[in-house]
C-alpha positions in Angstrom: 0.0 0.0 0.0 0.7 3.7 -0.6 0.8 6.4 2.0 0.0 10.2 0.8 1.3 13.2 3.1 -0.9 14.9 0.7 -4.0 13.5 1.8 -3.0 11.9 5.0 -4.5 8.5 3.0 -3.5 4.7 2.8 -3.9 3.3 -0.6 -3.9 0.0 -2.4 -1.9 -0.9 -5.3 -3.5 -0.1 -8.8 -5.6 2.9 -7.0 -5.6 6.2 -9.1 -6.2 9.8 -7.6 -6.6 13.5 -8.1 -4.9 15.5 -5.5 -6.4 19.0 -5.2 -3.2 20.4 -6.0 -3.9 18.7 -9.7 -1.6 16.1 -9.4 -2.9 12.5 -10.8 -1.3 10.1 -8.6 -1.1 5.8 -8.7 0.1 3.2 -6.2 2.2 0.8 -7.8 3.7 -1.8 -6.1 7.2 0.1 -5.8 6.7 3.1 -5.2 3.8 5.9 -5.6 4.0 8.1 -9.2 2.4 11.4 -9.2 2.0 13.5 -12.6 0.8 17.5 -12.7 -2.6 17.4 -15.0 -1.0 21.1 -15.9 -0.2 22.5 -19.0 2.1 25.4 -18.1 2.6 27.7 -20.8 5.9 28.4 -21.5 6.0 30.5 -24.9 4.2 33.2 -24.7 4.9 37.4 -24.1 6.0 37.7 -20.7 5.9 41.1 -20.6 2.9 42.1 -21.5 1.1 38.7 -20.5 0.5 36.9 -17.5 -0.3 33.3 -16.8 -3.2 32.5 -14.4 -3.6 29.3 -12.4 -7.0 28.0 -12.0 -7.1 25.4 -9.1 -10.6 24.0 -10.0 -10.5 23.3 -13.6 -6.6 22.2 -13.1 -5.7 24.8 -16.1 -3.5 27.8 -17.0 -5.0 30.7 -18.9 -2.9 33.5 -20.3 -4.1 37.1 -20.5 -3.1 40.2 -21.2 -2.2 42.1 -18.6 -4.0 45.6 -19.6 -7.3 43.5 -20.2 -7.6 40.2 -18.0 -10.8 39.6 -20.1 -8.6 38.7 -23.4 -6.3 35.9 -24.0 -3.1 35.9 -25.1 -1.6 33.5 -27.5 0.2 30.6 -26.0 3.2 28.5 -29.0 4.5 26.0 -26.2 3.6 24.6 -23.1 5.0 22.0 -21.1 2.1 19.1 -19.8 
C-alpha cells in the first residue's frame, strides 16, 4: 500500500487519484508516481502577458495584462 502526506490517505496498489493540487497520482507496487494534470505555458509574451492558475479546472489561462478579459496567445507549453 501507498501512504499520501498529501491527503494523510493509505492506498492499495492499482488505486488512481486527483490530488487538489492537480496532481494524478497511482500506487504501484514500488513506489507511488504522481503527474501534474498542468499545461504550463511556456511561450508566450511575458511582458505584457501573464499566466493564471485555476485550481478547479486544473488549467492555466494566459491574459493580457491591460485586459484580463482577453487571452493571449500561448506557442509552447509543457504538460
Amino acid at each position: 500500500r501507498c501512504f499520501s502526506t498529501v491527503t494523510r490517505w493509505l492506498y492499495h496498489f492499482g488505486v488512481v487519484w486527483k490530488t487538489k493540487d492537480c496532481f494524478r497520482c497511482e500506487c504501484q507496487p514500488r513506489a507511488m508516481i504522481c503527474c501534474s494534470l498542468v499545461f504550463r505555458p511556456t511561450n508566450y509574451d511575458r511582458e505584457n502577458c501573464i499566466a493564471l492558475f485555476h485550481r478547479k479546472s486544473c488549467s492555466m489561462r494566459v491574459v493580457w495584462k491591460s485586459d484580463p478579459q482577453e487571452p493571449c496567445n500561448v506557442f509552447a507549453g509543457v504538460g
